[in-house]
Backbone as XML, in Angstrom:
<?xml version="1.0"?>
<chain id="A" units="angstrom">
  <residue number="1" name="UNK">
    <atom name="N" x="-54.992" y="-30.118" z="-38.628"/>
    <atom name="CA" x="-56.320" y="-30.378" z="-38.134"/>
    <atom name="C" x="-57.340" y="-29.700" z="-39.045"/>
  </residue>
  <residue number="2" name="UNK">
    <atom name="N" x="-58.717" y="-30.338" z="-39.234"/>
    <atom name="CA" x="-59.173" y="-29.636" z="-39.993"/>
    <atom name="C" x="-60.100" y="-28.568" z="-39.484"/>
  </residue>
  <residue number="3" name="UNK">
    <atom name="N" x="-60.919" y="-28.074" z="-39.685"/>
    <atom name="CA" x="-61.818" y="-26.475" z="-39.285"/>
    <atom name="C" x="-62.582" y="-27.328" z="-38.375"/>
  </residue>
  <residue number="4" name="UNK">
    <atom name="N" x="-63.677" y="-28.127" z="-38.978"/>
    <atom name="CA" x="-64.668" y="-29.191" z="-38.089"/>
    <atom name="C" x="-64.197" y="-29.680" z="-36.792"/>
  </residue>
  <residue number="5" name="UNK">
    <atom name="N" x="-63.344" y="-29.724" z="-36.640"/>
    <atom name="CA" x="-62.415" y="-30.805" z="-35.027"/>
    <atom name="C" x="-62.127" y="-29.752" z="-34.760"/>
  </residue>
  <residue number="6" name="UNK">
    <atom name="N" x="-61.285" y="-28.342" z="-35.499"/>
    <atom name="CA" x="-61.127" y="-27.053" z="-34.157"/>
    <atom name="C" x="-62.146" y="-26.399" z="-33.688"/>
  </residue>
  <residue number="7" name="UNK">
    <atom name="N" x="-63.559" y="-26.253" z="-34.546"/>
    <atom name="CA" x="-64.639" y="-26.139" z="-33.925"/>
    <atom name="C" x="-65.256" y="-26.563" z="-32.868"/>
  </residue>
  <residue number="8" name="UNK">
    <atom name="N" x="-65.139" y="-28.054" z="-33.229"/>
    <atom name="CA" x="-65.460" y="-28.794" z="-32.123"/>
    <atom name="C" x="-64.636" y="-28.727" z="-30.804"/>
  </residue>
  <residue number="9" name="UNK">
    <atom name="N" x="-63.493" y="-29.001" z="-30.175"/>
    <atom name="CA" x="-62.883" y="-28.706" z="-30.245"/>
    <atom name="C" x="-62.863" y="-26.872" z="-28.383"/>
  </residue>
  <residue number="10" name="UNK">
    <atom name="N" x="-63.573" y="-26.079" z="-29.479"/>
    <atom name="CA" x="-63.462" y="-24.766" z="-29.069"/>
    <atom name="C" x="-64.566" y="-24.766" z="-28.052"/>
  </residue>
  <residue number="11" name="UNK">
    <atom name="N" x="-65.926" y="-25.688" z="-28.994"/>
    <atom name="CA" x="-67.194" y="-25.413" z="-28.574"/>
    <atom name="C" x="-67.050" y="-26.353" z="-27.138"/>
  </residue>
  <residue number="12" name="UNK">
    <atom name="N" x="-66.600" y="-27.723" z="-27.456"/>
    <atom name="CA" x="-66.281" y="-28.941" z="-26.050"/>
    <atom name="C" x="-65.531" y="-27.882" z="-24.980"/>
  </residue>
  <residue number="13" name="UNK">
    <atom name="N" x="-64.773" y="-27.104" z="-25.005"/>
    <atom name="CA" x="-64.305" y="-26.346" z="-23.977"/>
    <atom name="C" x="-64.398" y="-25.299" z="-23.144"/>
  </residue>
  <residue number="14" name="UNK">
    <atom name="N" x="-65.532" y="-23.958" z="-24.283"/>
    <atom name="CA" x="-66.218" y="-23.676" z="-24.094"/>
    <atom name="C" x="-67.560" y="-24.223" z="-23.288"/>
  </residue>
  <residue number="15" name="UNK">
    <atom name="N" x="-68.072" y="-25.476" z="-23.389"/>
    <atom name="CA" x="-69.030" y="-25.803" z="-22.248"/>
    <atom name="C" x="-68.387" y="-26.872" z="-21.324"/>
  </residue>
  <residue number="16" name="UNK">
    <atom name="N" x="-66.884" y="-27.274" z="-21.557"/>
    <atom name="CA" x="-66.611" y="-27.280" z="-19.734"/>
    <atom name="C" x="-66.062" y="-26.458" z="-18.800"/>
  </residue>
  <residue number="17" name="UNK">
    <atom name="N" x="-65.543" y="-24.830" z="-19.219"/>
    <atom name="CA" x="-65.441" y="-24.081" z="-18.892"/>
    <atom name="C" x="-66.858" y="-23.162" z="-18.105"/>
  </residue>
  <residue number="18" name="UNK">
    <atom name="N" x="-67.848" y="-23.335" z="-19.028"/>
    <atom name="CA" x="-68.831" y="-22.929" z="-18.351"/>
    <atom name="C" x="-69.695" y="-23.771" z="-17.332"/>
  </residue>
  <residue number="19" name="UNK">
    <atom name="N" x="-69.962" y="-25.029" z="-17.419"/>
    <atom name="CA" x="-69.901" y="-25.972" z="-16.549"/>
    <atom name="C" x="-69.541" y="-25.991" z="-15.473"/>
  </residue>
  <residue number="20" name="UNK">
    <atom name="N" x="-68.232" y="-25.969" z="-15.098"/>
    <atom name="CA" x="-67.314" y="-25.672" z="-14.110"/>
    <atom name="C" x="-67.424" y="-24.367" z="-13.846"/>
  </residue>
  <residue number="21" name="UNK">
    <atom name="N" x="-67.497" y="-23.437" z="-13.548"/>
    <atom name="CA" x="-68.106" y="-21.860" z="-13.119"/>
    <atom name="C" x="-69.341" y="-22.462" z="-12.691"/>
  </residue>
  <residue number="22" name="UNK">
    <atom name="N" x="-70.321" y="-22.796" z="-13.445"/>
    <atom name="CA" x="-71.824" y="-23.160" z="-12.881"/>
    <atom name="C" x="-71.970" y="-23.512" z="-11.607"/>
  </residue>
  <residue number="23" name="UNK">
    <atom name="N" x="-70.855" y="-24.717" z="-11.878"/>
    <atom name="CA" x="-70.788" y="-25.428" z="-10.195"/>
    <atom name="C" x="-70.029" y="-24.945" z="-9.289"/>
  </residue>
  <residue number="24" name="UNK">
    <atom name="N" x="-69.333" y="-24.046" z="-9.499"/>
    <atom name="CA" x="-68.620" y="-23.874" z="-8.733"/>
    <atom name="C" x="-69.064" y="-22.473" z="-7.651"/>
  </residue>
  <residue number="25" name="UNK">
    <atom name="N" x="-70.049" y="-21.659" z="-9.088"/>
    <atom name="CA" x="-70.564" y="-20.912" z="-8.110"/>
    <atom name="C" x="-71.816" y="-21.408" z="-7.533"/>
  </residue>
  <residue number="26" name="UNK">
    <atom name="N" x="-72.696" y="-22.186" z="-7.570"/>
    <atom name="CA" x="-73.455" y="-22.973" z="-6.858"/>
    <atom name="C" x="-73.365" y="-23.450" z="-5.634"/>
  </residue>
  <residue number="27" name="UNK">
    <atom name="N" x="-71.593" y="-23.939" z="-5.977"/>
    <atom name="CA" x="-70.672" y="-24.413" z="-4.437"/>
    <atom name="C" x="-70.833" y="-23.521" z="-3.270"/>
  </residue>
  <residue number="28" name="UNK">
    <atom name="N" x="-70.085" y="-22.366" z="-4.280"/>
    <atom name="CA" x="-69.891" y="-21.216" z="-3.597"/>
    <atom name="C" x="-71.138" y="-20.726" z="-2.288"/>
  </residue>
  <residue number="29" name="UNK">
    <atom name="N" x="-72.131" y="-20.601" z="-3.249"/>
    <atom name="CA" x="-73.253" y="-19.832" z="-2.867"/>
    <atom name="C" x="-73.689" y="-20.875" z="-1.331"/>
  </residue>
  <residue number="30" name="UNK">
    <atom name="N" x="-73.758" y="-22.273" z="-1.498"/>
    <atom name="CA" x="-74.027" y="-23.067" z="-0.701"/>
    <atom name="C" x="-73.154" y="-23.202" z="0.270"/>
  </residue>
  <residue number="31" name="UNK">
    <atom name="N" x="-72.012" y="-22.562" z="0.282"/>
    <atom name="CA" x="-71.169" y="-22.710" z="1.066"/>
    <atom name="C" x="-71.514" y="-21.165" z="2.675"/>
  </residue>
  <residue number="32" name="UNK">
    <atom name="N" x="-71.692" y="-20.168" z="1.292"/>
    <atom name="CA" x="-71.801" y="-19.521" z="1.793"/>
    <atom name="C" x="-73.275" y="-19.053" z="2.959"/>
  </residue>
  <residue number="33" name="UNK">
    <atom name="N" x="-73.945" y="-19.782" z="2.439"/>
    <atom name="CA" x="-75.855" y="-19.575" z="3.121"/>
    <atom name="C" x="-75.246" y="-20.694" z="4.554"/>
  </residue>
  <residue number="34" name="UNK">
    <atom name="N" x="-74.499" y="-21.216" z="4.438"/>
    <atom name="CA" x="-74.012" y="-22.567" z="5.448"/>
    <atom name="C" x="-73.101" y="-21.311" z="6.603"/>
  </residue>
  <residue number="35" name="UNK">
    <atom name="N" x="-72.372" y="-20.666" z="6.321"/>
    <atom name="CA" x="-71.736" y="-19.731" z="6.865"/>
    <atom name="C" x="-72.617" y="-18.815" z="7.537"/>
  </residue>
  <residue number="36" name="UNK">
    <atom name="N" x="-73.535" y="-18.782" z="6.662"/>
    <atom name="CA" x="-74.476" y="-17.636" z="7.773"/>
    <atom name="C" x="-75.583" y="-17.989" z="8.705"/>
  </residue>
  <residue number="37" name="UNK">
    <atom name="N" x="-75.787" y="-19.400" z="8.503"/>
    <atom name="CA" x="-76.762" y="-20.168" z="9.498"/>
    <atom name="C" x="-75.836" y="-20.183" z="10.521"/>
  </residue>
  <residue number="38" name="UNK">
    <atom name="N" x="-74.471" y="-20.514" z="10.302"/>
    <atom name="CA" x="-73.580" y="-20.634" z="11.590"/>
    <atom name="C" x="-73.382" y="-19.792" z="12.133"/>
  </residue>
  <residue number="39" name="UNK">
    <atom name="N" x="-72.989" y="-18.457" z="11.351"/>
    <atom name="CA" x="-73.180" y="-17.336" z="12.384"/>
    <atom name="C" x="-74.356" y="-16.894" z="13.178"/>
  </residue>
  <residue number="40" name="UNK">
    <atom name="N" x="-75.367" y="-16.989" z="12.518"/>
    <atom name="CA" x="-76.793" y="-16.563" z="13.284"/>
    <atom name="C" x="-76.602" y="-17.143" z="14.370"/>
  </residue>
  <residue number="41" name="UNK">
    <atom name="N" x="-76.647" y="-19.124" z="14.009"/>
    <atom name="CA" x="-76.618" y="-19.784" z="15.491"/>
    <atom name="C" x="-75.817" y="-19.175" z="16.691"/>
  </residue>
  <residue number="42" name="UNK">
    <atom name="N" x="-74.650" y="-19.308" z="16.084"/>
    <atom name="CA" x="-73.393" y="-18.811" z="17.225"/>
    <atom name="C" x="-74.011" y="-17.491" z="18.344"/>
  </residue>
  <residue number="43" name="UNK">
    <atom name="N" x="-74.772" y="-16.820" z="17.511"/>
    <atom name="CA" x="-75.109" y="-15.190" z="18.086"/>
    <atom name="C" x="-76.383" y="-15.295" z="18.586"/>
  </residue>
  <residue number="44" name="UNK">
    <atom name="N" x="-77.178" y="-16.658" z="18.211"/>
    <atom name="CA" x="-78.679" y="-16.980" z="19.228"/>
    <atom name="C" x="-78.109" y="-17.111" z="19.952"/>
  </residue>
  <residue number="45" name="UNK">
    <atom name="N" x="-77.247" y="-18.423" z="20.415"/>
    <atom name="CA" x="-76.762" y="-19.466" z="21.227"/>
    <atom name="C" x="-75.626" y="-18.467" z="21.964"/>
  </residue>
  <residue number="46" name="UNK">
    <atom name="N" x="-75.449" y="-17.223" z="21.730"/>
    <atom name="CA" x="-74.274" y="-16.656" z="22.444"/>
    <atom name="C" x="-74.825" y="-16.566" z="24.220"/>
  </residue>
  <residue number="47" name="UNK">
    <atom name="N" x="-74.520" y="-16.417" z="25.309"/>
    <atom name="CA" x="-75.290" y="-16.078" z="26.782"/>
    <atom name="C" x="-75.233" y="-14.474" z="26.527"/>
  </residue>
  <residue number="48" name="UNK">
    <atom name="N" x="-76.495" y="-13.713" z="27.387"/>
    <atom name="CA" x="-76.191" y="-12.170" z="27.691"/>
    <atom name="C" x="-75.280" y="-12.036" z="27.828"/>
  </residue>
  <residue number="49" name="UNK">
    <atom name="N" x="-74.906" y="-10.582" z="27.414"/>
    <atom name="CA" x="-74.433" y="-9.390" z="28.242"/>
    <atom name="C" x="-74.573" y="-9.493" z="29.462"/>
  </residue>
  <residue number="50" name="UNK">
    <atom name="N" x="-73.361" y="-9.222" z="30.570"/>
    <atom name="CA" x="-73.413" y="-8.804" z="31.830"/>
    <atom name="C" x="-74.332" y="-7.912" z="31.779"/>
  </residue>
  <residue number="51" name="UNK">
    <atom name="N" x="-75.098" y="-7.568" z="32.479"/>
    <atom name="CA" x="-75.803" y="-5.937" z="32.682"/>
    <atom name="C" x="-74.280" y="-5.178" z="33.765"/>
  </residue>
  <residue number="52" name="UNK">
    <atom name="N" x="-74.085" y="-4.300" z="32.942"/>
    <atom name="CA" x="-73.207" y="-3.041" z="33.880"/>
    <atom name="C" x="-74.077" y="-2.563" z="35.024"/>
  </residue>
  <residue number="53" name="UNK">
    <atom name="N" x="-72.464" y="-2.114" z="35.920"/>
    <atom name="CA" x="-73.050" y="-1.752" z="37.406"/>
    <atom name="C" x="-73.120" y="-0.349" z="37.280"/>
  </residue>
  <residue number="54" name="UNK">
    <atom name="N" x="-72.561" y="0.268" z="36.310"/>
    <atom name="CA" x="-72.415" y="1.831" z="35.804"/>
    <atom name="C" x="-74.213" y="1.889" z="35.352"/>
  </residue>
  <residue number="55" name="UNK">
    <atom name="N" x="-74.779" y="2.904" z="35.821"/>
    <atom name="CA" x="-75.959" y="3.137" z="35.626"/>
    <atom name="C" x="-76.238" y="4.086" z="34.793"/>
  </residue>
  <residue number="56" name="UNK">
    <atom name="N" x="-75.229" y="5.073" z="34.079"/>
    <atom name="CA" x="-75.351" y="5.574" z="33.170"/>
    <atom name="C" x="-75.430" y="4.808" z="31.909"/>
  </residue>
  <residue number="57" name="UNK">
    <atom name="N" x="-74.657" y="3.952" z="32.021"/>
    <atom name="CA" x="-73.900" y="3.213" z="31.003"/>
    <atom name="C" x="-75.572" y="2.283" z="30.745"/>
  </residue>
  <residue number="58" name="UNK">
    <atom name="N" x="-76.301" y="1.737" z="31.560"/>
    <atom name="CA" x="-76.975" y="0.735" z="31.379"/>
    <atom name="C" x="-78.028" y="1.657" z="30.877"/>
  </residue>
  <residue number="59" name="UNK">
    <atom name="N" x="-78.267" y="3.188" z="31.152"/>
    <atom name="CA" x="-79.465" y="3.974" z="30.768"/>
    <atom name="C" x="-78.987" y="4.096" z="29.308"/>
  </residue>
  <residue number="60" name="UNK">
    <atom name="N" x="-77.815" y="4.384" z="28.794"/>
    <atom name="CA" x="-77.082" y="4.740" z="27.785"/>
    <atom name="C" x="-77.651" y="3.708" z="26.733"/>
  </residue>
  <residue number="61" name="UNK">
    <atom name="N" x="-77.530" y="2.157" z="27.182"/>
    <atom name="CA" x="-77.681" y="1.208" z="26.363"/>
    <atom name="C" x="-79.143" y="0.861" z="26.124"/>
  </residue>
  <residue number="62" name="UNK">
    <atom name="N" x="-79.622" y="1.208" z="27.011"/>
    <atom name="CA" x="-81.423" y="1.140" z="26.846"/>
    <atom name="C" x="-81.960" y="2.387" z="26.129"/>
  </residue>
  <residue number="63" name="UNK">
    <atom name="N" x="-81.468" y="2.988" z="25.765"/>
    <atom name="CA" x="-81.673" y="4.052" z="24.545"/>
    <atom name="C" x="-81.286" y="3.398" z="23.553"/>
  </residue>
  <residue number="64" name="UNK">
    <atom name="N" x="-80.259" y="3.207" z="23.211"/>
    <atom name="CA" x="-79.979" y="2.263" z="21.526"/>
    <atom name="C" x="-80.226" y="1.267" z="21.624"/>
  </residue>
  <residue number="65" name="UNK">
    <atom name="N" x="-80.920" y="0.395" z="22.317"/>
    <atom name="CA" x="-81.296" y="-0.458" z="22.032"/>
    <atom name="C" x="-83.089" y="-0.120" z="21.997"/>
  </residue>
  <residue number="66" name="UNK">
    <atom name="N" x="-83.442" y="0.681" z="22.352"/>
    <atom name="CA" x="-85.288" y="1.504" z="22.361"/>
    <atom name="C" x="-84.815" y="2.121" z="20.605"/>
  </residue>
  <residue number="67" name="UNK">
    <atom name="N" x="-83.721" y="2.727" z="20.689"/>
    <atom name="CA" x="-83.599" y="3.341" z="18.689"/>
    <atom name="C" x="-83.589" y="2.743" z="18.062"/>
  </residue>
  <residue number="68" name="UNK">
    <atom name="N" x="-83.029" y="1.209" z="17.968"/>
    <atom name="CA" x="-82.804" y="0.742" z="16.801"/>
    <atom name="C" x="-84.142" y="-0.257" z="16.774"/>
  </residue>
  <residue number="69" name="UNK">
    <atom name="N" x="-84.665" y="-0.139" z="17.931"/>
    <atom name="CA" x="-85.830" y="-1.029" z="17.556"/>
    <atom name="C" x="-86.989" y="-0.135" z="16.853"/>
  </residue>
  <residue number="70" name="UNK">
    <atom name="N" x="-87.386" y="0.662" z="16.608"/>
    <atom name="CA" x="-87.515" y="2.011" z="15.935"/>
    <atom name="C" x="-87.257" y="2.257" z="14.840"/>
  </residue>
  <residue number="71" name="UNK">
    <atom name="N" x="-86.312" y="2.158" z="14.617"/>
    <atom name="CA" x="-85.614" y="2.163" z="13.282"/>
    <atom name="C" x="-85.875" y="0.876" z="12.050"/>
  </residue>
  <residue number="72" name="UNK">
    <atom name="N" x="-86.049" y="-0.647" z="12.766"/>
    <atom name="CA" x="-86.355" y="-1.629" z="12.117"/>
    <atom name="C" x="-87.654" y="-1.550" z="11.670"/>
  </residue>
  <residue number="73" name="UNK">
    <atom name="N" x="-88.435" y="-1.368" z="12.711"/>
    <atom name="CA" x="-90.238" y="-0.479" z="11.910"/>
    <atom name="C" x="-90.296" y="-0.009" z="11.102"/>
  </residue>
</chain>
């Protein structure tokens, strides 16, 4: 073979190698933003929490839930 055709050759494979990565992480990425709309939904769309009959427990949870809203500020 001569130099010109293994060049060629190197370079043709070189850009379907990179090509293919391109898309694939593109795929990826789209796959993945699709995964997290579904989770969000799932966790809107989830019903409450029982409220507990333990009244510590329910004072307990109305503190971390008063902190972390606090914390997001």
């Amino acid at each position: 073979m001569e130099t010109s055709s293994i060049i060629l050759l190197v370079v043709s494979a070189s850009i379907s190698f990179a090509l293919g990565r391109t898309i694939m992480h593109f795929r990826n990425k789209k796959k993945k933003a699709a995964a997290q709309k579904l989770t969000a939904k799932a966790l809107r769309d989830a019903p409450p929490e029982v409220e507990s009959k333990n009244k510590s427990k329910r004072k307990r949870q109305l503190q971390q839930i008063e902190k972390s809203g606090k914390d997001r500020v």
